[in-house]
BALO-209348 format. One record per residue (C-alpha): x, y, z. Coordinates in steps of 0.001 Angstrom, whole numbers. Layout:
# residues N
+---------+---------+---------+
:      xx :      yy :      zz :
+---------+---------+---------+
:       X :       Y :       Z :
...
+---------+---------+---------+
//
This chain:
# residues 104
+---------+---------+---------+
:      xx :      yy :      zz :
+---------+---------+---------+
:  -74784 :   45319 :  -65851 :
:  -78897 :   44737 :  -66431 :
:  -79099 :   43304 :  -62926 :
:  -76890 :   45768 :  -61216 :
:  -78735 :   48959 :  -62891 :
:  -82525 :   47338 :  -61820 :
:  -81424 :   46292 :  -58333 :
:  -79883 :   49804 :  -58088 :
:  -83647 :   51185 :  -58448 :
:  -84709 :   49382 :  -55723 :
:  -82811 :   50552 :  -52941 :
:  -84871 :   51796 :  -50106 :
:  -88029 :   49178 :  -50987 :
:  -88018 :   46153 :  -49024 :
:  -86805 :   42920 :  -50492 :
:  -86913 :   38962 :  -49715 :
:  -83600 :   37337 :  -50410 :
:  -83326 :   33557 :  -50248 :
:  -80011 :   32338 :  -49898 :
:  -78495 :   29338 :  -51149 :
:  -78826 :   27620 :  -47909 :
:  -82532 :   28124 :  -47582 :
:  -82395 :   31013 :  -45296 :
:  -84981 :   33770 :  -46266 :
:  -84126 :   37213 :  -45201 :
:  -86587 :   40391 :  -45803 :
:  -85396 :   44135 :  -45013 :
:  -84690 :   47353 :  -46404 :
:  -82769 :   47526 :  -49454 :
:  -79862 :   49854 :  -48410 :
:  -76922 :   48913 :  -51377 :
:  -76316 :   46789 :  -54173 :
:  -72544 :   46603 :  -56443 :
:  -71494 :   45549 :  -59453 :
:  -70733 :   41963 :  -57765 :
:  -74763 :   41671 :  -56922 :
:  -73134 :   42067 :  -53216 :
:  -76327 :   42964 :  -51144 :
:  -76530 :   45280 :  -48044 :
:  -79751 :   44840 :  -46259 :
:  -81033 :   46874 :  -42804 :
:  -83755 :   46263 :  -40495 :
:  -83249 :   42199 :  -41297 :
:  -86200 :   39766 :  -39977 :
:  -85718 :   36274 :  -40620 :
:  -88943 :   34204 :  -42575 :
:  -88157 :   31438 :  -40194 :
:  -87237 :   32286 :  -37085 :
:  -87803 :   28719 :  -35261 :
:  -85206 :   27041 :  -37851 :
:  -82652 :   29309 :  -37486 :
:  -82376 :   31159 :  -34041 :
:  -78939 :   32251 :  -33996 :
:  -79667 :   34701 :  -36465 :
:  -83050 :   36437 :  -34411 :
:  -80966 :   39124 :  -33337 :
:  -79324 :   39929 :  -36967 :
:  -80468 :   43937 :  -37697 :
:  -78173 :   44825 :  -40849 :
:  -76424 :   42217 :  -43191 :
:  -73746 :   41962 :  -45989 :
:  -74896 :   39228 :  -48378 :
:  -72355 :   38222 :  -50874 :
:  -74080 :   38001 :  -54311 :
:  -72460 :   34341 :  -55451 :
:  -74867 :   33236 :  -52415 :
:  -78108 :   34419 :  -53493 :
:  -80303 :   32163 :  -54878 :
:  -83444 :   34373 :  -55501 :
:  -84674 :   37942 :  -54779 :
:  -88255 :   38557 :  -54349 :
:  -89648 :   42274 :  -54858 :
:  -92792 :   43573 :  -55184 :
:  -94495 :   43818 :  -58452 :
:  -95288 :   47543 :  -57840 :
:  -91683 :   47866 :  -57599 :
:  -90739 :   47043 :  -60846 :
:  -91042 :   49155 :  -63717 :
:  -91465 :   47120 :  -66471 :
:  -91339 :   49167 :  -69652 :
:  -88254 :   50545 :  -68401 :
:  -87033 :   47148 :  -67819 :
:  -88080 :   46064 :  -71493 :
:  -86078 :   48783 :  -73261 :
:  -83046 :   48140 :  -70773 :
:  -83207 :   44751 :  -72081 :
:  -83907 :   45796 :  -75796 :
:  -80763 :   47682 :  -75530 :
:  -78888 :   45021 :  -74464 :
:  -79679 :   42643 :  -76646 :
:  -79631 :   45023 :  -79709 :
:  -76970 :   44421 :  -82541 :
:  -73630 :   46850 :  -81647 :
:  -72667 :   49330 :  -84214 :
:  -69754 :   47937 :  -86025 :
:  -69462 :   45148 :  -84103 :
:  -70451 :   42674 :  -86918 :
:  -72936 :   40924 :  -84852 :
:  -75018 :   41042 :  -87901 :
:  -74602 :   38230 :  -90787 :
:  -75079 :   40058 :  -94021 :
:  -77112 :   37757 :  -96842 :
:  -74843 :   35791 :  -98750 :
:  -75750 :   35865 : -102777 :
+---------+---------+---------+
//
């Protein structure tokens, strides 16, 4: 749920998304879900020579298990929030006996 809370923050910036097949795709962050599914508007394609059919693309729907990288901008990001998201994460659950007591 890490991912899917951060990419949540970043709807409305603009985004790169590289795809599995090599195509790169920058627009408008419009949605994200709990499957990393992407929703992008106002889509340009990186290399428009390679792949023509896709010049007139506006809006896409980019299924997450396709998605090889996302590239924001720094400025985006916040990072302390990000560290204590993670902190949280990875912290030991209440109860949950994640934690090996010393053995005498």
């Amino acid at each position: 749920m890490l991912f899917y809370s951060f990419f949540k923050t970043l709807v409305g910036k603009e985004v790169a998304v590289e795809l599995k097949n090599d195509v790169i795709l920058t627009g408008t962050l419009h949605s994200v879900d709990q499957y990393l599914n992407i929703k992008l508007l106002t889509v340009n394609v990186v290399n428009q020579d390679r792949y023509p059919q896709l010049t007139s693309l506006k809006n896409c729907f980019i299924r997450g298990s396709v998605v090889r990288y996302v590239q924001i901008d720094p400025k985006d990001v916040d990072t302390e929030l990000l560290q204590d998201a993670t902190r949280k994460e990875n912290s030991p659950q209440v109860g949950g006996g994640a934690l090996m007591e010393d053995k005498k």
